[in-house]
N, C-alpha and C positions, 0 to 999 in steps of 0.2 A: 419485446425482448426475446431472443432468442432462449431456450432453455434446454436446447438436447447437444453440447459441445459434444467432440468424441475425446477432448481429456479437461473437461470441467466440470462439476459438476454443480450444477444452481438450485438451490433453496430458498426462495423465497416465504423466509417463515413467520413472516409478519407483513402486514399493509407496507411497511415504509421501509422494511430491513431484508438485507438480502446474502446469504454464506455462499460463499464460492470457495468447492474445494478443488485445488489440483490433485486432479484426477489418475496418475500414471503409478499407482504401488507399485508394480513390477520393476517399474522403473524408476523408483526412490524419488518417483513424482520429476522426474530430469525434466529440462524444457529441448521437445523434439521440436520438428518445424510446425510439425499441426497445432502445437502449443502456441506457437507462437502468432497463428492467424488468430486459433481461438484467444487468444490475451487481446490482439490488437481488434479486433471484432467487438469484443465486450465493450473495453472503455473507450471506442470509438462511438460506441450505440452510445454511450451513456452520458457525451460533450452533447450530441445534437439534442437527447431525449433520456428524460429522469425518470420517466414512469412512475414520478411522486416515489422514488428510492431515497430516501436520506443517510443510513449508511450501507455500506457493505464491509463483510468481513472475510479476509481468505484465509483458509487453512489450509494444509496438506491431507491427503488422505491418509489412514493407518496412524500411526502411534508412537513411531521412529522418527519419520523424515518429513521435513515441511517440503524441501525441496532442496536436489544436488547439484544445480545448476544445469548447466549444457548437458546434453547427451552426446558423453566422448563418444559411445557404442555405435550412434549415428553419423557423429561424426569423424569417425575413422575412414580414413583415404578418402576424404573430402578434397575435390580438387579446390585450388584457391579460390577461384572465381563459383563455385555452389557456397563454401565458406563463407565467402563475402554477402553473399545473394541473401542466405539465411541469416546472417546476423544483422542483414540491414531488416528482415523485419522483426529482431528483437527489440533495434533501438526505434523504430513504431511504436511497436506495443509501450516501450517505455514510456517515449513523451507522450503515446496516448492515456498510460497510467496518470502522467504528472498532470495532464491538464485533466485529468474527469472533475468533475466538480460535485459528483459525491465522497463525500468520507471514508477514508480505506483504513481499515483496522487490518493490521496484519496477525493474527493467532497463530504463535508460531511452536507447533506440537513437536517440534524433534531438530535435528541436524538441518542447517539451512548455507550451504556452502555455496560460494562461489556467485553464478547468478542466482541460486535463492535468497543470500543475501541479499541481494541487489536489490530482489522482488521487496524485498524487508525494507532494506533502505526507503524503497520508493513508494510505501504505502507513508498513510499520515501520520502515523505512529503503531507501535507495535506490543503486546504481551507472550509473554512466554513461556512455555511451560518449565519443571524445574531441569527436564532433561533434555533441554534444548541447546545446540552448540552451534556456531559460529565460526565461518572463515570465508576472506577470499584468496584461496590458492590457484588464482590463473598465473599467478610467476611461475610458480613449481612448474605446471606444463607448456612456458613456452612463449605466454600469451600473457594481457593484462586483462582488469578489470572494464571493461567494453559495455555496458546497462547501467550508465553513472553513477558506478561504483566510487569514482576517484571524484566527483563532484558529490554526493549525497552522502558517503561518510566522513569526508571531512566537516562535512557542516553539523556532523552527528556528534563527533567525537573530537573533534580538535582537528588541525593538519598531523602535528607530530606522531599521532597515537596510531592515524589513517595510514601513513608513512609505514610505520612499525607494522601495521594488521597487514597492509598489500604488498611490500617488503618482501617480508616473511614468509608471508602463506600459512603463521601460525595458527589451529585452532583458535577458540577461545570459548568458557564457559559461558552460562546466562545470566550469575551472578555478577561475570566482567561485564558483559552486554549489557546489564542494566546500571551497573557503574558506570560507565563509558558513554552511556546515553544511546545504547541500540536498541535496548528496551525499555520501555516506561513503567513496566512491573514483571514481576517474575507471578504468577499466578498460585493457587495454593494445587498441590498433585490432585491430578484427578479433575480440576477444577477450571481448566484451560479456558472453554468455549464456553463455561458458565459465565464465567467472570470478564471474558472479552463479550458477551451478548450483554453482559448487564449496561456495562459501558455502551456499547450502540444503542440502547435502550434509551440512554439521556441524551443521545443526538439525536433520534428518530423526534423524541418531544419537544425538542426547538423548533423554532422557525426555520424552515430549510433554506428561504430565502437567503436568511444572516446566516446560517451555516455556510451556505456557498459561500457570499461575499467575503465571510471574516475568511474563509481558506485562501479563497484567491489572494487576500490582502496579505496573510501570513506566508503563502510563499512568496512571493515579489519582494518579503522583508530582508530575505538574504542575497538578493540579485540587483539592489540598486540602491544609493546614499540614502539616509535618512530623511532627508529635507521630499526627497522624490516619494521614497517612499508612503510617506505622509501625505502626498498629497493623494497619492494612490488612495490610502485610506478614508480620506473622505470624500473621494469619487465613489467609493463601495458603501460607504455608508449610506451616501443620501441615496441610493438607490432603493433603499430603504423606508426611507422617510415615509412614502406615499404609500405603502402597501396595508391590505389589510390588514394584514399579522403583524402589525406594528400597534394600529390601531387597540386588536384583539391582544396582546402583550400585554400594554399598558390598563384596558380596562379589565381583565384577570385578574391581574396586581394588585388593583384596586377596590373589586367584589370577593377578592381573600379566594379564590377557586384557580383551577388550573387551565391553561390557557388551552385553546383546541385551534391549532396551527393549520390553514388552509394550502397556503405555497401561492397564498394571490397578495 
């Protein structure tokens, strides 16, 4: 795995866990183009090759901004066609987001507009700090929601709600985000990265195997009928069946001690 981005920053602070910060403070963490190799680079490495990683967590750098989406500043007198060029490897980096098949915790320390949203949306779930804010304002400038904004928050929050958020381009607090379903917890102050580590903490000690499998299964839940979906599910399952850490589950369970997961 690579670990010298020039706007990421990788910590690998455990055997199995791994913090990824965007790296840009000057630039309220924005996604430039080189962000956007370094995004699509990472969860590309991470589909072919897990390096025994069971989750990862991203945050923003600094204390304010998780992240402010595009960089207009870059992209000012962008002819169309560089426009296009660079936003096709945003939407890269995304499906290479959606397919990784490690665990993406989003720790979301500050303001997360536009495509930082996105990046929010597109992790597996997310926490929040208490002075974290929310929006996608690409109507205001012109543009839409482009890093499956318009597919990953409606599955978040409802259609109508989705509607109202990209609409608008209104803010939105963390207390709405965690009503709404953009956050799974609002964290306690001060306590952001503690309390999103604790949580990777009890997915690094599953079986990563079923970690992967149950993700895959969970997302396919909203992309196809139930009956298919199902049956997806226990294609994922028995995949299962035969592994060690199955074996190793069941006999932990059993001698009362806790299970030591191999990934075989």
């Amino acid at each position: 795995m690579k670990m010298d981005y020039e706007t990421l920053k990788l910590e690998r602070i455990e055997d199995h866990l791994l913090v990824v910060t965007l790296n840009r403070p000057d630039a309220a963490n924005a996604l430039n183009t080189q962000m956007g190799y370094d995004l699509r680079d990472l969860w590309s490495h991470f589909y072919v090759d897990q390096e025994d990683l069971r989750c990862a967590v991203v945050t923003g750098s600094g204390d304010r901004i998780f992240c402010a989406g595009g960089d207009l500043k870059e992209r000012n007198n962008m002819t169309d066609e560089t426009w296009q060029k660079q936003h096709a490897l945003f939407e890269q980096a995304m499906l290479a987001m959606t397919d990784c098949p490690i665990p993406i915790i989003s720790a979301v320390n500050g303001a997360a507009f536009a495509g930082g949203l996105e990046f929010v949306l597109g992790s597996d779930f997310a926490y929040g700090a208490p002075n974290a804010r929310f929006a996608l304002t690409e109507t205001t400038l012109g543009i839409m929601p482009g890093a499956m904004g318009t597919q990953n928050l409606p599955r978040a929050v409802g259609v109508r709600r989705a509607k109202e958020i990209i609409l608008t381009g209104t803010p939105f607090t963390a207390e709405e985000a965690l009503e709404w379903g953009v956050l799974n917890r609002i964290c306690t102050e001060g306590k952001l990265m503690e309390e999103t580590l604790e949580t990777a903490r009890k997915i690094c000690n599953n079986a990563p195997i079923s970690t992967r499998q149950a993700k895959k299964s969970l997302n396919v839940a909203t992309q196809i009928d139930l009956k298919n979906g199902y049956a997806f599910e226990i294609e994922a399952y028995n995949r299962m069946v035969t592994t060690e850490d199955r074996l190793e589950g069941v006999r932990a369970f059993n001698e009362k001690r806790k299970a030591e997961f191999k990934g075989r």
